[in-house]
C-alpha angles and dihedrals in degrees: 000000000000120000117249090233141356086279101060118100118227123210110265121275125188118228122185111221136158106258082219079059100039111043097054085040081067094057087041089062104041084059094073101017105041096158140062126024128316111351088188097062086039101058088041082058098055086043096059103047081044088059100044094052097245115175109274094003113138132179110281112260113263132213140232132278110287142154085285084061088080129078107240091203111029129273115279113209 
């Protein structure tokens, strides 16, 4: 179920993610999004619909490099 606009509240979905990766995806996020609630769950949103090929929907903007630009553990392949 999709809100009906950025106010709307969806129900809670858990997401697993590594706190050396979630934590600077917040800044990440502010930095394009400073305003309104959670960024983090707005730009996973756009992603989605993006993913999924939804009319209109396009990849989430994404910033510049910043100290969130750097692994903090290194790469796994």
């Amino acid at each position: 179920m999709t809100p009906d606009t950025e106010t709307s509240y969806d129900p809670q979905r858990k997401i697993r993610a590594p706190d050396d990766e979630w934590e600077p995806f917040e800044a990440a996020t502010r930095a394009v999004h400073p305003e309104g609630r959670s960024p983090r769950s707005r730009v996973i949103r756009e992603f989605i619909r993006w993913y999924m090929r939804r009319p209109g929907a396009q990849l989430p903007k994404r910033p510049p490099a910043g100290p969130w630009s750097n692994p903090a553990r290194p790469e796994e392949h």
